[in-house]
N, C-alpha and C positions, 0 to 999 in steps of 0.2 A: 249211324251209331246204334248198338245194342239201347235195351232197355237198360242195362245196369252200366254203360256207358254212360248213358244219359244221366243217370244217379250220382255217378263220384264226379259228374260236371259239375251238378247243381250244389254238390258239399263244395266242393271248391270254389263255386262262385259265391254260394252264400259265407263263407271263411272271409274272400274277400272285399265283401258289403261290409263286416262286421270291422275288419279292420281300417276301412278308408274313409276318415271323414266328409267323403263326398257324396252325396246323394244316392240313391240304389241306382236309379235308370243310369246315371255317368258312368257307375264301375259298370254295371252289366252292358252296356254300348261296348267299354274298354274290351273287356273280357270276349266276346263276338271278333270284334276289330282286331285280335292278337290271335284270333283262332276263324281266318275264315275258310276251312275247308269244311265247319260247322254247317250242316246243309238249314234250309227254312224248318222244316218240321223238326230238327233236333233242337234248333236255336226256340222255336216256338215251345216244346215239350218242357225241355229247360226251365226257359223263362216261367212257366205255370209253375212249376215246383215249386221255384225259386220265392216266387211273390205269394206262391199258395201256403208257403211256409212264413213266411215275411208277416200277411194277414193273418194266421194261427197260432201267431208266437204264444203270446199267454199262456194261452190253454195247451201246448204242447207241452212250455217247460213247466205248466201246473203239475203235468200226468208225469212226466220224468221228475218231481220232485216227489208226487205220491207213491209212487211207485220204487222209486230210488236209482240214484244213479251206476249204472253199471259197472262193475270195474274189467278193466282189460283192453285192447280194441286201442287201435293206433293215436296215441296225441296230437298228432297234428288236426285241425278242422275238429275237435273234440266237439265243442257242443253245436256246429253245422251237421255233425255227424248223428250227434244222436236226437235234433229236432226231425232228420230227414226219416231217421229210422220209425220214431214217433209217428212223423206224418203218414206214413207207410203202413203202419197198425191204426192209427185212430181214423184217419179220413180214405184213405184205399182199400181200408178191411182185409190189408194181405196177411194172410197167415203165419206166423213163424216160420215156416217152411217154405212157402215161395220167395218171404226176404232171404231165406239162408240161400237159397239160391242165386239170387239174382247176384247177391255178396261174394259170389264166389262165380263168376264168368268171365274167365281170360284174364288178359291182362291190363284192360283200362277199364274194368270193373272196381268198384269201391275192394277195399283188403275183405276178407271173409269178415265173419264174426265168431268173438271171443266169448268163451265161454258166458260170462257177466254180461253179455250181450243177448246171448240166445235166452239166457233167464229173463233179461228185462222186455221181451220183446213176447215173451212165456208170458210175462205179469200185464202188458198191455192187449192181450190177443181180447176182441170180440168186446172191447171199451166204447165206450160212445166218445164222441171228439168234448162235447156236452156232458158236467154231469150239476147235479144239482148241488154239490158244495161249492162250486168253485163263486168263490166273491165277485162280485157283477163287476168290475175291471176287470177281471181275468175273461168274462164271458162277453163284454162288450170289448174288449181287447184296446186297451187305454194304459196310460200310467198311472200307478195308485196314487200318486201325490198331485194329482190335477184333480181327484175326484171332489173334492169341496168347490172349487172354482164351476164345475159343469154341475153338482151340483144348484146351488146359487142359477145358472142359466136355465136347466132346465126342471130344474127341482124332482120329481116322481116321473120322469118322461127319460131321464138318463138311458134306460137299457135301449128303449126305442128309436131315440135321437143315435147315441154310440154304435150301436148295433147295423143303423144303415149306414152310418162311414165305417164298415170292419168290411162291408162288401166292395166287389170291386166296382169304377166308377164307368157308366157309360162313352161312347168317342161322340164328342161333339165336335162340330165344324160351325161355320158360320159363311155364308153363301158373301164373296166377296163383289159389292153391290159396283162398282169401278169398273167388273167383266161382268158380271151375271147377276140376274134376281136370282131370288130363294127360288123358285118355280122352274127357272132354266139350267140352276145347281142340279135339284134333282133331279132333274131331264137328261141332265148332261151324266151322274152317278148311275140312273136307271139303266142308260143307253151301254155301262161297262158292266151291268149283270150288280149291281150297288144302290138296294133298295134306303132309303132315305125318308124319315118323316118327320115336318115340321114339329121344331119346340113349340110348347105351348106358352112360355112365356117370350122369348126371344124372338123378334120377327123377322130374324136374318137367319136363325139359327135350324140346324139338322142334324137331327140325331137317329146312328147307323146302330144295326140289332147289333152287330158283332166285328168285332177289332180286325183292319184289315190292314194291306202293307200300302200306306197311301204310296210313298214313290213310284207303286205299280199302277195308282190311276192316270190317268191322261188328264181328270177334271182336276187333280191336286197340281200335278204337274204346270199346267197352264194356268194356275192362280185364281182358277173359278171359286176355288174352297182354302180356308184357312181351319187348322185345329183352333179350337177356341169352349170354353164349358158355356153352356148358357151364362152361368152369371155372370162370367167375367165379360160376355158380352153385354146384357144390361147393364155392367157397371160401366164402361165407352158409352154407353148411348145413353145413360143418366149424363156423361159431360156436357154435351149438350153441344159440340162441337159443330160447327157450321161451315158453310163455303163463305171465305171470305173472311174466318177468323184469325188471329194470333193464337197458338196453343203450344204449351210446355207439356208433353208428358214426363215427368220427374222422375222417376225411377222406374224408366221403360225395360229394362233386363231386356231379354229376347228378343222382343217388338211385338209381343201380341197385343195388345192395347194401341201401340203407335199402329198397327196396321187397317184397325177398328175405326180410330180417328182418323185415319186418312180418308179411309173411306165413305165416311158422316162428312167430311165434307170437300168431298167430291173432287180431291187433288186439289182444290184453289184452297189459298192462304196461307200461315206459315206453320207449321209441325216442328218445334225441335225436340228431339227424343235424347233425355238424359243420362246417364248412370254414373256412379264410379266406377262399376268393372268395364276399363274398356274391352276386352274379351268378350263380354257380352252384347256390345255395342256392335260390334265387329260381323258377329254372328247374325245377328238383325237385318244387316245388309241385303245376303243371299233373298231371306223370305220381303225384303221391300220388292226387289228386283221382280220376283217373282208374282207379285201380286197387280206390279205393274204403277207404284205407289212414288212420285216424285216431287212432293212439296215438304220433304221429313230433309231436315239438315240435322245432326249429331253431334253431340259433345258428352265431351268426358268431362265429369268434375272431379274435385280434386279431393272433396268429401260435403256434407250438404248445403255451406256456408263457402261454398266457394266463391270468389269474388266477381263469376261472371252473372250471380243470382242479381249482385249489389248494383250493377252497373244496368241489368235490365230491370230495375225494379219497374212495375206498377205495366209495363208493357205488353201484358195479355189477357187475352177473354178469356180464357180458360187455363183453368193449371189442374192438372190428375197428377194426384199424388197416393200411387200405391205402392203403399210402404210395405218396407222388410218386416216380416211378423212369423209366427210360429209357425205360418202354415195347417195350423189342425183343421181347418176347413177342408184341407187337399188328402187328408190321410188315407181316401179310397184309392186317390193316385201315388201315395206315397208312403205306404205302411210301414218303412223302417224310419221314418224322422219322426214319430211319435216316441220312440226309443231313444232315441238323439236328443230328444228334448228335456231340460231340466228347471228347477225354479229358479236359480241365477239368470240363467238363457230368457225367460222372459223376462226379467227385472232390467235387464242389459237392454231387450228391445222396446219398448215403453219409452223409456228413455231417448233411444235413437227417433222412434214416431217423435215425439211431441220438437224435439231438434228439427227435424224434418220439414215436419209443418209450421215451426215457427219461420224457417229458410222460408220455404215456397208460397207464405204467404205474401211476402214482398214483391213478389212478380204479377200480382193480380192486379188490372186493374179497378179503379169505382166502378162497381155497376159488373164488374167481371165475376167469376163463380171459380172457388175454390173446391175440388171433387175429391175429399178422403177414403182411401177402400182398402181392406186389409183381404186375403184369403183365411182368415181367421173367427175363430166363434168365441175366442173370449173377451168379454167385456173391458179389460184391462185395456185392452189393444185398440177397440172401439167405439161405444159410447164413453168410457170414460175418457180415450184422449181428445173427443171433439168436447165435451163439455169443460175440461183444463185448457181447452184453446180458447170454448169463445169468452171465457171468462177472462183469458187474457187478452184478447182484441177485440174487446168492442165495435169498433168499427166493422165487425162481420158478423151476420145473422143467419140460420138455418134456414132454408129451404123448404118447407115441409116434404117428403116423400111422394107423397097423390100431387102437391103441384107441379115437382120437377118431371114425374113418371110422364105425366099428361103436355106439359112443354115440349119432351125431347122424344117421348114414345107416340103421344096424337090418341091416348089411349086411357080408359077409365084405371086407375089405379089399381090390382088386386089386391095391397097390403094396405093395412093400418099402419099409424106408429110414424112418427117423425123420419126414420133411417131406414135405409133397404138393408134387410135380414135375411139371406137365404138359409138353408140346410136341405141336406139330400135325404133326408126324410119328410119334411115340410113343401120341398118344391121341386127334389129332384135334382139338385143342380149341386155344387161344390159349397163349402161354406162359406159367404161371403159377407163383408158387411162393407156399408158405401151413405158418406154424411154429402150434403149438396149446400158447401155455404157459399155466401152473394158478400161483396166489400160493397157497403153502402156507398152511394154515389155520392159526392161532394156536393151540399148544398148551392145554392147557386146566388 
């Protein structure tokens, strides 16, 4: 594909992120899948625009609102059109004159530009992507109506905290201990030209300089390596999972966690991996398979109160419940669902959490440990749904953090504070937060 091929891809892929309420990576998978004579490097070029623009949003439609919006130039992808054209002046420093170019190559090039075009692209030439009006949401690239809430979290640390999720998020894996140590992982990565080095918090965990096509390795392929963020691997291994347990993962989606517990404890005991979407459940299969993982049996519920909870009440050591939540912890890997998101939207999930965990605490046994984790940084979502639980169930007590870290890690604690709290400015890792409660055991 030309460069300016490459250009009215990326408008029309971002046109259709903007209209499909489904995730960015699901339509851009689609969009590839319906065009595969798409080569690597076009489909790679692509993709960077796409998501370089996705991460830039704010401050692009900052500069087209200061500047004004153009008139002329084709409706259709209108504003994919003129973020791309934006990106093109603010962050590639191309000149009016090489965009009018590229606008104008053949016929699967973007339509030329309209006169109101060449002037807006006149008014952005030689701009900084950065300018010092634009209000710190627009420069830490958030929604303005969440800014009291991050506020509150982070008080005067906002720009610093937001700022490292506007960047894009490291590939972690996690060395799957059932085929390989951490040490035989990257032996086995080294050995395909795939340098590797240990996380510093995660002891299973590896993290790679630069994004590569795993189905191309041989160590992904043969289950040595699973994707996995650090955190979400400390938050499997805060479960505290063992060989020889009972364990529920309750709202496994994919299986990345059920893959984690499997392997903490060592294929023996029982694994069932939850969800509503059976689709999701389905999908899970392939990477069990592959990881070599076969003490996980599956069920679809029917929503969190399904009656198969009722019937297994009090029947396991362990139950992870990682609930459905905003996601703003994930916003490095997912910078159009910070746009997707609104205040009803959290008001609605709050709600679903404390339902949730009211369900899956029925399933624990005395003596058993209840594992709450969101991929989320706000507190609504967090400490306040674990302190509205235990005030509703006495019968379960918090964990402190340094005891659970030091039970299931073998390892001095690095955090303070009752709750594991990450942030990818703080640790590097995705946003996460993870409460560790115990059902008191039945006196005797």
């Amino acid at each position: 594909m030309t460069p300016a091929a490459r250009l009215q891809a990326a408008i029309e892929l971002l046109a259709e992120i903007a209209e499909n309420p489904r995730p960015a990576d699901g339509t851009v998978s689609a969009f590839f899948r319906a065009r595969r004579y798409v080569g690597a490097k076009d489909r790679r070029a692509i993709s960077e625009r796409v998501y370089g623009v996705l991460r830039r949003r704010a401050r692009l439609d900052w500069w087209i609102a200061r500047v004004g919006t153009p008139s002329g130039g084709p409706m259709e992808d209108r504003d994919s059109r003129l973020r791309v054209l934006a990106d093109l002046a603010l962050t590639d420093k191309a000149t009016p004159e090489e965009i009018q170019e590229l606008f104008a190559q053949g016929p699967h090039a973007p339509e030329p530009l309209a006169p109101g075009e060449r002037r807006f692209m006149g008014a952005l030439a030689g701009k900084p992507l950065f300018h010092a009006e634009m209000p710190g949401w627009v420069r830490a690239e958030y929604p303005e109506w969440i800014e009291p809430l991050l506020a509150e979290l982070f008080g005067e640390n906002i720009p610093a905290e937001m700022g490292a999720m506007r960047d894009e998020a490291p590939l972690d894996l996690r060395a799957n201990t059932l085929k390989a140590t951490r040490e035989q992982a990257i032996a086995a990565l080294a050995a395909e030209g795939i340098e590797a080095s240990p996380t510093k918090l995660s002891p299973l965990g590896l993290r790679l300089p630069a994004r590569v096509s795993l189905m191309s390795l041989k160590a992904f392929r043969n289950g040595l390596v699973e994707v996995q963020d650090e955190g979400s691997q400390l938050v499997a291994l805060l479960t505290g999972a063992a060989p020889g347990h009972a364990v529920v993962d309750f709202c496994a989606g994919a299986g990345g966690k059920t893959l984690a517990l499997a392997a903490s404890m060592k294929n023996s005991g029982r694994l069932v991996a939850c969800d509503v979407g059976e689709g999701r459940i389905n999908r899970a299969q392939e990477r069990l398979r592959r990881a070599g993982v076969h003490n996980v049996s599956t069920r679809v519920l029917s929503s969190e109160s399904d009656k198969w909870v009722k019937r297994a009440a009090q029947s396991y050591d362990r139950v992870l419940v990682d609930a459905p939540c905003t996601g703003t912890g994930t916003w490095r890997r997912n910078p159009d669902a910070k746009w997707r998101l609104k205040p009803e939207t959290l008001a609605d999930l709050t709600a679903l959490q404390s339902r949730i965990l009211d369900s899956a605490q029925r399933l624990v046994k005395p003596g058993g440990r209840l594992v709450y984790a969101t991929c989320s940084i706000l507190p609504a979502e967090n400490e306040e749904r674990v302190e509205a639980f235990l005030a509703a169930h006495p019968d379960f007590r918090a964990i402190p953090l340094p005891q659970a870290w030091t039970e299931t890690l073998g390892t001095s604690c690095p955090f303070p504070g009752p709750w594991l709290r990450l942030s990818p400015l703080a640790q590097g890792t995705d946003g996460f937060f993870a409460a560790v409660l115990e059902r008191q055991a039945e006196a005797s």
